[in-house]
C-alpha positions as CSV (number, residue, x, y, z in Angstrom):
1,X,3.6,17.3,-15.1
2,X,6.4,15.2,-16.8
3,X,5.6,11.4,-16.0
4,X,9.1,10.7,-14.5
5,X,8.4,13.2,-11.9
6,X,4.8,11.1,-11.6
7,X,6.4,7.7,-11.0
8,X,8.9,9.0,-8.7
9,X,6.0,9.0,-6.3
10,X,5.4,5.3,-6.2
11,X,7.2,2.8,-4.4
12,X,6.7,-0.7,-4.4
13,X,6.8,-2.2,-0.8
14,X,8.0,-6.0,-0.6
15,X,7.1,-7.7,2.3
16,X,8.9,-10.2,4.2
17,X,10.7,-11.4,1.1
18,X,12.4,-14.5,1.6
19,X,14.7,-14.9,-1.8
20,X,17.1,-12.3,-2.9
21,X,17.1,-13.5,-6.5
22,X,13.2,-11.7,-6.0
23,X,14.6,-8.6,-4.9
24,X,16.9,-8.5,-8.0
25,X,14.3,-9.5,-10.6
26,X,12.3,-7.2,-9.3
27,X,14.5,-4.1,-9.7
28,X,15.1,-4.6,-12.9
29,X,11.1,-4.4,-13.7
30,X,10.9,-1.1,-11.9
31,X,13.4,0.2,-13.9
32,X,12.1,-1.1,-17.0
33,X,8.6,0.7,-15.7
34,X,10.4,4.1,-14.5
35,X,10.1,3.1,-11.0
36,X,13.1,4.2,-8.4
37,X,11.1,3.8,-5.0
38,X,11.9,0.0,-3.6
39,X,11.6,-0.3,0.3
40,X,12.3,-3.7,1.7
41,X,10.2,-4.6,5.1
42,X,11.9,-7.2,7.3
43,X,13.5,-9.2,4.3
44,X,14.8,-12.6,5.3
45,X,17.5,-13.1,3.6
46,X,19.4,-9.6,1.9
47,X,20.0,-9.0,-1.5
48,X,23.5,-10.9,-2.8
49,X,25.3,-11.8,-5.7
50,X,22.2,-13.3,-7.4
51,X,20.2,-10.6,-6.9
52,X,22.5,-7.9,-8.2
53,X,23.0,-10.5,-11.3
54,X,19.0,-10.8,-11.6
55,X,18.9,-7.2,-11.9
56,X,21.2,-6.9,-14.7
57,X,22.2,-3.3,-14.5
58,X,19.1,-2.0,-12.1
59,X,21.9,-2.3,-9.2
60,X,20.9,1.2,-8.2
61,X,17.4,0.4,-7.2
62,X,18.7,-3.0,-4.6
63,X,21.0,0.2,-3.6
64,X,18.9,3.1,-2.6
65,X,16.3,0.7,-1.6
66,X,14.9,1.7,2.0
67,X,15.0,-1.3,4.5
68,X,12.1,-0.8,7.4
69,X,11.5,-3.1,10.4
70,X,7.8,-2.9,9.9
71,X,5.4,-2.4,7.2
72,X,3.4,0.4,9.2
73,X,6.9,2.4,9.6
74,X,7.4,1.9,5.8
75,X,4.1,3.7,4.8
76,X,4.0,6.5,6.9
77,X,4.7,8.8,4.4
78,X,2.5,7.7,2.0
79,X,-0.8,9.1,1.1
80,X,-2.2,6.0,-0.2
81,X,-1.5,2.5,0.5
82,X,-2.8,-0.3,-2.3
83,X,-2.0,-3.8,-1.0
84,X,-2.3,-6.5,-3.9
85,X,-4.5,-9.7,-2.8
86,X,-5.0,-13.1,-4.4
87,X,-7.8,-14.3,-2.7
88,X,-10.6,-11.7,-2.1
89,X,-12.4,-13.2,1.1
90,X,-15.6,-12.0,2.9
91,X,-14.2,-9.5,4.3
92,X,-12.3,-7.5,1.1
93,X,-14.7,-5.4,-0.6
94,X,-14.2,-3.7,-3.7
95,X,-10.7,-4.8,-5.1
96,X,-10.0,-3.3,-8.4
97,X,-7.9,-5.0,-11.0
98,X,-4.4,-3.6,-12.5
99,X,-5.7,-1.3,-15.0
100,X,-8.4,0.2,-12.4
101,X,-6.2,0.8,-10.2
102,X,-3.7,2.6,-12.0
103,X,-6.5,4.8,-13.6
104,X,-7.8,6.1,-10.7
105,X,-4.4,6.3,-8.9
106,X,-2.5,8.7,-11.5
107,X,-4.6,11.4,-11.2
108,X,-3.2,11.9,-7.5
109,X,0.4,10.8,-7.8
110,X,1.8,14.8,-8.5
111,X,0.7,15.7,-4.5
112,X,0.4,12.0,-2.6
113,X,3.1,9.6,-2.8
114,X,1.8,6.2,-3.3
115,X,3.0,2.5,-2.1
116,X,1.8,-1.0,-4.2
117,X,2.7,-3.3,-1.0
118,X,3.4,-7.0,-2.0
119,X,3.4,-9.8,0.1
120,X,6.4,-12.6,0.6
121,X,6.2,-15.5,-2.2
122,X,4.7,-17.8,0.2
123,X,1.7,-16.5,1.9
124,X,0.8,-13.0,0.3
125,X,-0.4,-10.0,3.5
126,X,-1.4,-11.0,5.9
127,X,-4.9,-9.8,7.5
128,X,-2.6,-7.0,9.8
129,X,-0.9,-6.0,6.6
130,X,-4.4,-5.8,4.7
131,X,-5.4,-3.5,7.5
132,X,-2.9,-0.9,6.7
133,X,-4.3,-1.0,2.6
134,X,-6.5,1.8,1.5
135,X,-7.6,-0.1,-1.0
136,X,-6.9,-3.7,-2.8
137,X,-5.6,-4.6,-6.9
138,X,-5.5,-8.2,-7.7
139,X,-4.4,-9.6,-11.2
140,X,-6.8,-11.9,-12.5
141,X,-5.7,-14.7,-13.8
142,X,-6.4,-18.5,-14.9
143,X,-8.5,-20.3,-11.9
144,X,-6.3,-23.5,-12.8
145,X,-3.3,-21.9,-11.7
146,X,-3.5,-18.1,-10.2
147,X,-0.4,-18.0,-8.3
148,X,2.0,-15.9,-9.8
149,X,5.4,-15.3,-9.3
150,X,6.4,-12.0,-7.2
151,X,8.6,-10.6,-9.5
152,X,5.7,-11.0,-12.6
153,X,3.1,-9.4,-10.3
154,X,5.3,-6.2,-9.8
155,X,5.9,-6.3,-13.4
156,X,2.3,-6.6,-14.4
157,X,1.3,-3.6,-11.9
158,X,4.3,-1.7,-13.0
159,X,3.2,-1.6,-16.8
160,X,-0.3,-0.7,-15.7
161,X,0.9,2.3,-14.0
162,X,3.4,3.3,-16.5
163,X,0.7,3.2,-19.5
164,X,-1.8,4.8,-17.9
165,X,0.5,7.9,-17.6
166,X,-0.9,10.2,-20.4
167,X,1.5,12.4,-22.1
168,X,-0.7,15.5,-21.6
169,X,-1.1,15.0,-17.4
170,X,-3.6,17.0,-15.6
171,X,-3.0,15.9,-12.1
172,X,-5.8,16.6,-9.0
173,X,-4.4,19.0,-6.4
174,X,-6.1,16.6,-3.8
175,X,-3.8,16.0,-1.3
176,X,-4.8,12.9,1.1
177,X,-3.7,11.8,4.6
178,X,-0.6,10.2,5.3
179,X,-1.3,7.0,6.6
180,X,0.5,7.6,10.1
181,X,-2.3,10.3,10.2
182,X,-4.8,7.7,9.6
183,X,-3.2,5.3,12.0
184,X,-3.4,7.6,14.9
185,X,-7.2,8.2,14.2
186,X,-7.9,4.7,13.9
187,X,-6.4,3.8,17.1
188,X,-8.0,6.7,18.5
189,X,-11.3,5.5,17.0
190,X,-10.9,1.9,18.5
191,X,-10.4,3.3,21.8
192,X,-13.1,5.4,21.6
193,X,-15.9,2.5,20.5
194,X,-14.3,0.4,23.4
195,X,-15.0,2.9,25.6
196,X,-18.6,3.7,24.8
197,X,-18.9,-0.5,24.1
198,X,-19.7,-0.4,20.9
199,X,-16.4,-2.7,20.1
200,X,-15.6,-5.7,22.3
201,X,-12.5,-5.3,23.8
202,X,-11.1,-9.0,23.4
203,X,-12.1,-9.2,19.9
204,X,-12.1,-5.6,17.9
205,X,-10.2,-6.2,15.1
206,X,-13.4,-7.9,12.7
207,X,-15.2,-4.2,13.1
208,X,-12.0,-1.9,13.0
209,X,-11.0,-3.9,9.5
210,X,-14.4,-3.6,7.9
211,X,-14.7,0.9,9.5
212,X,-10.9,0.8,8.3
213,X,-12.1,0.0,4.9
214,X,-14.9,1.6,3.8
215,X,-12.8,5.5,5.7
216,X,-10.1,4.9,3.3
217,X,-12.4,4.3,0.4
218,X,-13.4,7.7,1.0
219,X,-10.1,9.2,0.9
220,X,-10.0,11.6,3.6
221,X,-7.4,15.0,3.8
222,X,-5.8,16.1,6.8
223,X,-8.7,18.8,7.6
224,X,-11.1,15.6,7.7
225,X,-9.0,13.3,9.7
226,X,-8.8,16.7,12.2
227,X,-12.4,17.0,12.2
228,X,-13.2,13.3,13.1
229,X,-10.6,12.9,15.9
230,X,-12.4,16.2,17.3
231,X,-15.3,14.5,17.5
232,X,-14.1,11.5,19.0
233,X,-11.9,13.5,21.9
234,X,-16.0,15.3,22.2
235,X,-17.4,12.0,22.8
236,X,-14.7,10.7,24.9
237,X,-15.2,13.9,27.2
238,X,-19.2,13.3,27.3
239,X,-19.1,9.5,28.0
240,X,-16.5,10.4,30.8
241,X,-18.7,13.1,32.8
C-alpha cells in the first residue's frame, strides 16, 4: 500500500488549544510529515494571521481542518485513539514511547483510521480525555526540563510515524472498533456493574478507567464488542428476574 494512502489515515487531534500561532506551526509539521488530518476540539482562540504565517504555505491543513465541540465527537470514527502523556501516574500503565508507538500502529493504518490526540500547552489531557485513549506515547526527554512545546511534540510523533512507514508495506487486514462503538459498551458496562454493585455509583470512574484500559489494550473488533454487550444485556436480564 503506497504510504501516502497510510498517512491519510492519521489525524492529529489538538485539544483545547489556546494560541493560534500553535495551530499554524503545527500544520506546517504535518505537512512536512505527510499528514492532512487536523481536527481542532474546542480551540480557544481560532487560527489568524499568525497562524496562517506560522504555517508558511501548509494553509490547506488550518483549512480543511475539522473543528468538534468535544473530543469524544472528534474520535468517533477512529479505530484507535493514542493520547500523548507527560507524566505517567499510578493509574497509566503501559505507555509506549514515539518509535513504539508508531511500530505497532502502522501495521493497522490501511483498515482503521488512527487519531494522536494532544492536549492544550498548559495542562496536557486531562483524566476524561485519557479515558477516551486506547493506549498512551510519551517522548522522553531530559528530567531537568521535560516540557516541550506543542508544536515539537507533534513534530517528534509525526517523524516517528512517517519513518516507520516501510517502502514495501504489508498492512494487517484487522479491522478494530470505532471508538463510539467502544463508548456505547463502556457505558453499557458501567451501568451494568452498578446495577449488580460491583461499581459504586457516586464514585465509578477509578474502576471504569483502569477496565477501560486494559479492553483497549486488547484491541477488540466489532464482532467482540457485539459479543460482550450480549452478555452484559444477559446479565442485566438475570439480575432483573
Amino acid at each position: 500500500m503506497h504510504k501516502q494512502s497510510l498517512l491519510d489515515n492519521i489525524s492529529i487531534v489538538l485539544v483545547e488549544t489556546r494560541t493560534p500561532a500553535n495551530i499554524g506551526s503545527i500544520a506546517r509539521c504535518m505537512m512536512n510529515m505527510g499528514l492532512n488530518r487536523l481536527v481542532l476540539v474546542n480551540p480557544l482562540r481560532p487560527a489568524d494571521e499568525e497562524a496562517f504565517r506560522l504555517a508558511a504555505g501548509a494553509d490547506v491543513i488550518i483549512r480543511q481542518a475539522v473543528v468538534s465541540k468535544s473530543l469524544a465527537d472528534a474520535v468517533a470514527d477512529h479505530q484507535l485513539v493514542i493520547g500523548t502523556s507527560r507524566h505517567p501516574g499510578k493509574r497509566r500503565k503501559n505507555i509506549r514511547s514515539p518509535r513504539e508507538m508508531a511500530h505497532e500502529v502502522i501495521p493497522l493504518l490501511a483498515q482503521n483510521r488512527t487519531a494522536v490526540v494532544f492536549g492544550n500547552e498548559v495542562n496536557g489531557l486531562d483524566n476524561s480525555a485519557l479515558a477516551l485513549c486506547h493506549e498512551l506515547v510519551a517522548i522522553p526527554s531530559s528530567d531537568s526540563f521535560p516540557s516541550l512545546n506543542l508544536s515539537h511534540a507533534v513534530m517528534v510523533i509525526a517523524y516517528e510515524l512517517f519513518s516507520a512507514i516501510p517502502e514495501n508495506h504489508s498492512p494487517t487486514n484487522q479491522q478494530l472498533a470505532k471508538s463510539e462503538e467502544l463508548e456505547n459498551f463502556y457505558r453499557q458496562l458501567q451501568r451494568t456493574l452498578e446495577a449488580i454493585g460491583f461499581l459504586e455509583r457516586e464514585h465509578p470512574e477509578r474502576m471504569m478507567y483502569t477496565l477501560r484500559q486494559f479492553l483497549s489494550r486488547a484491541r477488540p473488533d466489532s464482532r467482540d464488542i457485539r459479543i460482550l454487550r450480549g452478555i452484559l444485556t444477559a446479565i442485566t436480564s438475570q439480575h432483573d428476574k
